[in-house]
C-alpha positions in Angstrom: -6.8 0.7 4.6 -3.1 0.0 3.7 -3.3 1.9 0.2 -4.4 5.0 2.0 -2.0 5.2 4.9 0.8 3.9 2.4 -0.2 6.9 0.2 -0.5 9.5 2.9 2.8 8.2 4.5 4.3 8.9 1.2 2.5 12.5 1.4 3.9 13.6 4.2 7.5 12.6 3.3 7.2 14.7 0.4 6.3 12.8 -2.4 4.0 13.9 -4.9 1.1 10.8 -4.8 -2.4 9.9 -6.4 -4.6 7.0 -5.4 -6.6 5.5 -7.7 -9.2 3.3 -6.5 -10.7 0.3 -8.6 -12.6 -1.0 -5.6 -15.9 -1.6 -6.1 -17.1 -0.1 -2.8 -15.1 2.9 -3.4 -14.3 3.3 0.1 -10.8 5.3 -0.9 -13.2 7.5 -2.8 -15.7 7.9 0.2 -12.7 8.5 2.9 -11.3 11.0 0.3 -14.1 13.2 0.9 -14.0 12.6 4.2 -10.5 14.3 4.5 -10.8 17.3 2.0 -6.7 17.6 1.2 -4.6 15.7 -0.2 -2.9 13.0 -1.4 -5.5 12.9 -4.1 -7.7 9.8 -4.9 -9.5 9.1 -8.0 -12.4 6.8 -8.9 -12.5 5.3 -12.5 -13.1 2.1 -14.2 -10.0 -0.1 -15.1 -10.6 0.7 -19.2 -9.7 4.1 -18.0 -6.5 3.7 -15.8 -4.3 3.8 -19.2 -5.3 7.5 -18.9 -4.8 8.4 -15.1 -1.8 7.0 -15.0 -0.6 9.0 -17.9 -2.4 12.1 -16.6 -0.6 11.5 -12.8 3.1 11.1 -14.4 2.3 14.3 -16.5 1.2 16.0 -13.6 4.3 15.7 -11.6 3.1 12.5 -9.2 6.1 10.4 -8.2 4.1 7.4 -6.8 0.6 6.4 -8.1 -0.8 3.5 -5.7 -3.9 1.9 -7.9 -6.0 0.1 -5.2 -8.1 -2.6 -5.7 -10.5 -5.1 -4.1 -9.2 -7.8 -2.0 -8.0 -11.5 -4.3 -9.2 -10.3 -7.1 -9.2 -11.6 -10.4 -11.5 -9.5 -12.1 -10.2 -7.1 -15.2 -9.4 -4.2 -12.8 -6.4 -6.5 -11.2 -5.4 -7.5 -14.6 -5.1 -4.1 -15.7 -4.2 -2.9 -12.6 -0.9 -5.2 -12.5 0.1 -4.1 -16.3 0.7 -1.0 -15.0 2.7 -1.3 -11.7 5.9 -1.3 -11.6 5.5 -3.7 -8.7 2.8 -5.3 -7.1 1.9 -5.6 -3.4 -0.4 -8.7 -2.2 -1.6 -8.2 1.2 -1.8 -11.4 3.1 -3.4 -12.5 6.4 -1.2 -15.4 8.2 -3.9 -17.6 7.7 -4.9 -20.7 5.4 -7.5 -19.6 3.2 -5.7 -16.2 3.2 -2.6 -18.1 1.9 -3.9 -20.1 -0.8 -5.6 -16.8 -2.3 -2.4 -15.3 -3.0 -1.9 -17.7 -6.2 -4.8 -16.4 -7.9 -2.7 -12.4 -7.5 0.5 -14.0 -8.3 -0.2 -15.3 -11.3 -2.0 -12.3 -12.6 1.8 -10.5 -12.2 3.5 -13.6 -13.6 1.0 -13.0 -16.7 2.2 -9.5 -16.6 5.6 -9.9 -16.2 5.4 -7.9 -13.1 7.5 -7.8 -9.6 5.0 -9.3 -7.1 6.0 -9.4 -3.3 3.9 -10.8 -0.9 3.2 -8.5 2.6 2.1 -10.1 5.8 -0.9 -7.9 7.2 -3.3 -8.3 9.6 -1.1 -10.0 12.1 -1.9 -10.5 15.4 -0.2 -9.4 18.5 1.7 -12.0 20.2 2.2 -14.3 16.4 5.3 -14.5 15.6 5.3 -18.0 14.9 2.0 -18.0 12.6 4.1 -14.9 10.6 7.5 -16.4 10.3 5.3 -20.0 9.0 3.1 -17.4 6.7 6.5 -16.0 5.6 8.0 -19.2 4.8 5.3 -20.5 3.2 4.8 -17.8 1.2 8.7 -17.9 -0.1 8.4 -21.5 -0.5 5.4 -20.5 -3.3 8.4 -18.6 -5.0 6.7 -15.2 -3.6 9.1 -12.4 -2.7 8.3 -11.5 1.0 8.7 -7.8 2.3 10.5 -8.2 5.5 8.2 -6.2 7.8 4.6 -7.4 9.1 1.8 -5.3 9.6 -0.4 -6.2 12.4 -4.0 -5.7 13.5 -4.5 -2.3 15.7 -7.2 -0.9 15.9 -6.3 2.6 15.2 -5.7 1.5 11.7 -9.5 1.8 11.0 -10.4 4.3 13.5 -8.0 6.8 12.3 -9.7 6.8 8.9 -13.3 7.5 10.4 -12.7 11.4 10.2 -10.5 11.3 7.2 -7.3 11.4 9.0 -4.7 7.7 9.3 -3.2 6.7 12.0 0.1 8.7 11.5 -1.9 11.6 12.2 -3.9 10.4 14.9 -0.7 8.8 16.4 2.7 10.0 15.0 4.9 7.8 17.3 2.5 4.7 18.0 2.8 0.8 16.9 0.6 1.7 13.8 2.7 4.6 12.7 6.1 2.8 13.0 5.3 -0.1 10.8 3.8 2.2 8.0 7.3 3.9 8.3 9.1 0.6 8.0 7.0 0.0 5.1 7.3 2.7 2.8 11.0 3.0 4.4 11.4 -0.5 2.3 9.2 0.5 -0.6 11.0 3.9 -1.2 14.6 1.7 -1.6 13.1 -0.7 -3.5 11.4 1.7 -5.9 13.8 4.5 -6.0 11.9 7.3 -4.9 14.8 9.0 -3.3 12.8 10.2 0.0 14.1 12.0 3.0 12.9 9.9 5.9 12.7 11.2 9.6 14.6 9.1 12.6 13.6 5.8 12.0 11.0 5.7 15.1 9.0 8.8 14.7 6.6 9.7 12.0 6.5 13.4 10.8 3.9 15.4 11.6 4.7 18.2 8.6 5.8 16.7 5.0 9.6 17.0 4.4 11.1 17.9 1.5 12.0 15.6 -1.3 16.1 14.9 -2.0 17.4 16.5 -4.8 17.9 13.8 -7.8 
């Protein structure tokens, strides 16, 4: 769910994007389909990423989000890691949820990768249970992005016809926070996006800034 309204986000703010989805349950894949346009999402087997990520950059895509199952340690995360310039670990404010997050961090660590840790899955009305997530999280030596995604149910719904919640929803909650997010990620990553006013979503791409 975050991978495809990241990528979609970055879609519509003009960025040339591929998904590439090493989940099991191929549900990027399946909702792909669903939509008929883009950003594009493949399905392949993590021997096989080496290629489409070479086949993406010489195509023209500016961000390739590889999407993978939840904690998982499996050879698609390992390879999956080696070739991100930075790796995003989804985490719910919650025990269990928090002591997972080793297991992903030391896959980047191996790798040699930039991991930051992402609070998602929040609910309303938390902010203590984030701001002890977040704090234990940097206490773990984990980068923390500085924006929390929380639980709406527009989220899933939005994806039912194909479509994510900035679509459904161009100024709601949802939409917002996926701004904020790709707001942050685009700084941090360089990707040299145009963003609209900082509380409302676009409803037609924009054009990329001139490098």
């Amino acid at each position: 769910t975050l991978a495809l309204h990241v990528g979609v986000a970055a879609h519509l703010l003009g960025l040339q994007v591929g998904i590439v989805d090493l989940d099991k349950q191929a549900s990027a894949t399946k909702w792909s389909m669903r939509r008929g346009s883009g950003p594009p999402v493949a399905s392949n087997h993590a021997p096989l990423l080496t290629g489409m990520v070479h086949a993406a950059e010489a195509n023209g895509a500016d961000l390739v989000i590889i999407d993978t199952a939840g904690h998982s340690a499996d050879e698609s995360a390992l390879t999956a890691s080696k070739h991100s310039d930075l790796v995003i670990i989804p985490v719910r404010p919650a025990v269990f949820d928090l002591e997972a997050v080793s297991t992903t961090h030391d896959l980047a660590k191996l790798n040699r990768k930039r991991a930051v840790a992402l609070v998602n899955g929040a609910h309303s009305r938390s902010d203590i249970a984030v701001s002890q997530a977040q704090r234990g999280l940097r206490e773990s030596g984990l980068e923390v992005i500085p924006i929390t995604i929380h639980t709406r149910s527009i989220f899933a719904a939005s994806l039912i016809d194909g479509r994510t919640a900035m679509e459904h929803e161009p100024e709601g909650k949802a939409a917002k926070e996926i701004l904020a997010l790709v707001r942050w990620l685009g700084a941090e990553l360089d990707l040299g996006i145009t963003a609209p006013p900082r509380n409302r979503f676009p409803t037609e791409p924009l054009t990329r800034r001139a490098a």
